[in-house]
C-alpha positions in Angstrom: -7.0 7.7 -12.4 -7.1 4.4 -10.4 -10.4 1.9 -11.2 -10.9 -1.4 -10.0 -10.3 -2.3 -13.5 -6.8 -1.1 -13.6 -6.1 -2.6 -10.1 -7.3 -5.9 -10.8 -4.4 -6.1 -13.6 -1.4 -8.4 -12.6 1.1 -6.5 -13.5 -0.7 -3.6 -11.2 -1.2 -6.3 -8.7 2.5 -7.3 -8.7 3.7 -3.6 -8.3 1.4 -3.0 -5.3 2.7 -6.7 -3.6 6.3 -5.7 -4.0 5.5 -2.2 -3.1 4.1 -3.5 0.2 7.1 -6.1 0.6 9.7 -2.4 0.6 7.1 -0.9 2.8 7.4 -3.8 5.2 11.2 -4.3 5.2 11.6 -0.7 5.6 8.8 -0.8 8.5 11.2 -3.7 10.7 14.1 -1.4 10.6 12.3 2.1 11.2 8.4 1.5 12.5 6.9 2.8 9.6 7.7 1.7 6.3 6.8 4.1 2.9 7.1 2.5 -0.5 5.9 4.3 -4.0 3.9 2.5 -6.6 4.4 4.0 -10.3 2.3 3.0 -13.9 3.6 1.9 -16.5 5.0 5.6 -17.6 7.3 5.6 -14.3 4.5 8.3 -12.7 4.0 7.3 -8.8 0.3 6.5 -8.4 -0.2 5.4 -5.2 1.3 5.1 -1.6 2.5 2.1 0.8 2.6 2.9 4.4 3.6 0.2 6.7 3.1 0.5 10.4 4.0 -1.2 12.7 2.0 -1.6 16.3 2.7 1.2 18.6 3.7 3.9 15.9 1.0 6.0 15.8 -1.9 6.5 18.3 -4.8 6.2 15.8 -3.6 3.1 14.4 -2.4 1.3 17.6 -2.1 -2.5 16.5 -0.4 -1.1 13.3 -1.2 -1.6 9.6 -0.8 -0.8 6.1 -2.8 2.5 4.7 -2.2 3.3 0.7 -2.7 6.6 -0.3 -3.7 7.6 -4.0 -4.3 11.2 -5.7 -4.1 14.3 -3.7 -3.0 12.1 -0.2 -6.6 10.5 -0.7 -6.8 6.9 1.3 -7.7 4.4 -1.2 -6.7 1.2 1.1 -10.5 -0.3 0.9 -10.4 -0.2 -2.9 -6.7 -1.8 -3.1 -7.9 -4.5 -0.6 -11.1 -4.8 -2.8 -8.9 -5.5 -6.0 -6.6 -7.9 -4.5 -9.3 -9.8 -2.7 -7.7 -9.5 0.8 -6.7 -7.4 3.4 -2.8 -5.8 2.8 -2.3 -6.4 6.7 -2.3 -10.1 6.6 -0.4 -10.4 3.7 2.5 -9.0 5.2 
């Protein structure tokens, strides 16, 4: 289970930014980028999805969304952790 606690971590924090960094280069090639984060046991945890503006209709500027358990968007409480929004780090 993902907590703030176990976001804030910089090892967590380091997967996420590089996860985000595949996501992206994948997004310039394609539109839409998809990266996997895992723990430490090699499980994937969480979701990257890079967008890029014009992909989809409900996101039409583009963005990054990150999915955890079940498909459930946990993007505010990743943004939360790192203390800023994923679409401007990119």
């Amino acid at each position: 289970m993902l907590t703030q606690t176990s976001l804030k971590h910089p090892v967590m924090q380091d997967r996420i930014l590089s996860g985000l960094i595949e996501a992206q280069t994948k997004a310039e090639n394609a539109g839409h980028g998809r990266a996997y984060v895992a723990n430490s046991k090699g499980n994937n945890i969480m979701r990257v999805d890079v967008f890029k503006p014009g992909q989809v209709d409900w996101l039409p500027k583009g963005g990054v969304i990150v999915y955890g358990e079940s498909s459930r968007t946990i993007t505010n409480m990743v943004e939360s952790a790192l203390g800023s929004k994923l679409s401007d780090l990119i």
